[in-house]
N, C-alpha and C positions, 0 to 999 in steps of 0.2 A: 601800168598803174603808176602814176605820181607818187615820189618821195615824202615826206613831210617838212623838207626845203630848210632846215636848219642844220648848224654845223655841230649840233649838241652831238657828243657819242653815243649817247644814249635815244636820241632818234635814228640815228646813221643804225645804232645795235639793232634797234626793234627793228626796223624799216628791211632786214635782212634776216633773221631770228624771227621777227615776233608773230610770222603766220601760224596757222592752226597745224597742230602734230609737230611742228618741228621740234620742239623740247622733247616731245617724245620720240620721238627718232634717237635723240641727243642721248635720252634714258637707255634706250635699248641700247645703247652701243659703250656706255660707260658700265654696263651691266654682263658687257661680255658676246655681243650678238655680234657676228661678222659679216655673216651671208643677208641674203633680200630677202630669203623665206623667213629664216630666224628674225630678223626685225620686225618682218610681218606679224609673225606669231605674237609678238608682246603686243604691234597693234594691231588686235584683227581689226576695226573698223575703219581703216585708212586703205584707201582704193588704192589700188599696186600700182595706177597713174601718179596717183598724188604723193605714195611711197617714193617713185622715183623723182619727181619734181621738187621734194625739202630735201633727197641725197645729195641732187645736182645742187641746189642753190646750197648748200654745208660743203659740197667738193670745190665749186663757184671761189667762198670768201677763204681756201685753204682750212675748213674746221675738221677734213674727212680727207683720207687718200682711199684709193679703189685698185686693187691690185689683181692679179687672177692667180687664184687657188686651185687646188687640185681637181673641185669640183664647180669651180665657176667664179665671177667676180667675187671678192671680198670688199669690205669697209672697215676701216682704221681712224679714230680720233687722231687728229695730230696735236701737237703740244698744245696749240690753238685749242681745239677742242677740246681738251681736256680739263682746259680752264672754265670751259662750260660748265662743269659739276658745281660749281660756288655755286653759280645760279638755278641749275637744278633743286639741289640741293636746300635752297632759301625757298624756291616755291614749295619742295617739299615738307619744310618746316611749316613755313605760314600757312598753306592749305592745311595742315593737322592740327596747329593750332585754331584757325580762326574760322576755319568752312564749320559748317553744320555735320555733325556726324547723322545720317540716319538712312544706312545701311538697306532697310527695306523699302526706300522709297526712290533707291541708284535704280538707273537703269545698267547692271551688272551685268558682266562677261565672266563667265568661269575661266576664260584659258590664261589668261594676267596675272590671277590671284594662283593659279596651280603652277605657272612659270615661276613667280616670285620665290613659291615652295620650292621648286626643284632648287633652284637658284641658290636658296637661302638654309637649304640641306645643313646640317652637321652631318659631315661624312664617317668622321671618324665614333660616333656615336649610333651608330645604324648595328642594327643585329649581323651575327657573324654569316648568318645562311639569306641570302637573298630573297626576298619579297616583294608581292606587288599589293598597294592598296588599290580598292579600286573605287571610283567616288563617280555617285549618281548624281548627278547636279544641274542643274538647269532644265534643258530639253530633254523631254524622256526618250531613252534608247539611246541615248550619245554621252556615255560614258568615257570618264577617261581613267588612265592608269598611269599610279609613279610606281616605277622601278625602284629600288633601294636596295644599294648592296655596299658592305663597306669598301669605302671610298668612291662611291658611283651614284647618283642619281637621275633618270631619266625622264621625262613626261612624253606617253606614249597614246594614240588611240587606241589601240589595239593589244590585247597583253599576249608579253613578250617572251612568255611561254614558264612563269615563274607562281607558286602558289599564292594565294591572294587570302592570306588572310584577316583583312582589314576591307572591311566594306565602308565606305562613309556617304552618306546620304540626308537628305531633309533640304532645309530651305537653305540656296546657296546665300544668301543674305547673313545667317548664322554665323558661315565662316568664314565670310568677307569680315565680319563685327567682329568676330576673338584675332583674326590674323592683323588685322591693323592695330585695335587693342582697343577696341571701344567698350569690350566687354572679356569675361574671364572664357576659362575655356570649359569650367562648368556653367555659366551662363549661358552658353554658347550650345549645351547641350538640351539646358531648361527653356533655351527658345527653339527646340526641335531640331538641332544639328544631332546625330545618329552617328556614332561609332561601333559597329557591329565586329565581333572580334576575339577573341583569349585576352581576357582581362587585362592580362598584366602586358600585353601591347596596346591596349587600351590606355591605358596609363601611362606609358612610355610614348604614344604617340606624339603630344606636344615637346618633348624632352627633345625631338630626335632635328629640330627645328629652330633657328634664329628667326624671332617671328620679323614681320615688316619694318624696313628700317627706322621708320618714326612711329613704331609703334610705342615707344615710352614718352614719347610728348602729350602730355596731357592737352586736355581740351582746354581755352580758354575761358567760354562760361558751360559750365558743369548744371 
């Protein structure tokens, strides 16, 4: 494929960066992913072809190293890449200020939004005895479970052998809308998100949580 033939950086940047998924690749790995599955997981919809063809073009311009770990390749931002986050970072802003919020009209992935959750855990705020919620979401029969024990959180398909006090269920739309912050998290309940539970983990649920990182950016027009 041709270049776009000027000496500008910022064509020379795009023309190597600006295919489809690469910033997210770029996301998952400033978020802490090492391995190809784990990157996978934040994008399930990127074909594990086209997963490896934006690692190779980021290992290519030096933004990625590739090393072997204990249990197979890993991926590492290099300083290079790391300067990536500005730009993350800036679409991150501008898409939350200026895209349209309307949550029920995404075509929505559960496993993103319940990654960002593990991710975005307060550890040190988790109950003393360990727990698993377990959340009905999406397609019925394919539920997922986070682990939560202080200092540990998990995102598991299968639960990990831990009491489940906290069921969460309803329309995954709900809690895509309160986690980014388009709406509160009793709102979030009044459009049919479902916390089923002992009260007062009810209520301590959002507590236990750093919601989405630009979830304080307001919308531009409201």
């Amino acid at each position: 494929m041709a270049g776009y033939g000027q000496f500008c950086a910022v064509a020379r940047a795009q023309d190597l960066l600006g295919g489809r998924w690469t910033l997210l690749v770029v996301r998952e790995l400033l978020c802490g992913s090492r391995r190809f599955s784990d990157i996978h997981r934040g994008v399930p919809r990127i074909s594990r072809t086209m997963l490896s063809a934006r690692l190779q073009t980021l290992l290519s311009v030096g933004a990625v190293t590739r090393t072997e770990g204990a249990h197979g390749p890993e991926y590492a931002l290099t300083e290079s890449g790391h300067e990536l986050a500005e730009i993350v970072g800036a679409f991150g802003r501008w898409g939350q200020r200026w895209l349209p919020r309307h949550a029920r009209n995404e075509d929505l992935d559960p496993e993103p939004v319940l990654l960002d959750m593990q991710r975005r855990t307060r550890l040190n705020e988790l109950p003393s005895r360990p727990l698993v919620i377990r959340f009905d979401l999406g397609k019925p029969g394919n539920p997922r479970f986070l682990m939560l024990r202080r200092g540990e959180a998990s995102l598991c398909s299968q639960n990990p052998g831990f009491p489940e006090p906290l069921r969460i269920h309803g329309p995954l739309a709900a809690l895509v809308g309160w986690w980014r912050g388009d709406i509160t998290y009793l709102q979030a309940q009044r459009v049919g998100l479902r916390i089923e539970g002992a009260r007062h983990l009810v209520r301590s649920f959002p507590t236990w949580f750093d919601r989405y990182l630009f979830a304080e950016i307001a919308p531009a027009h409201v």
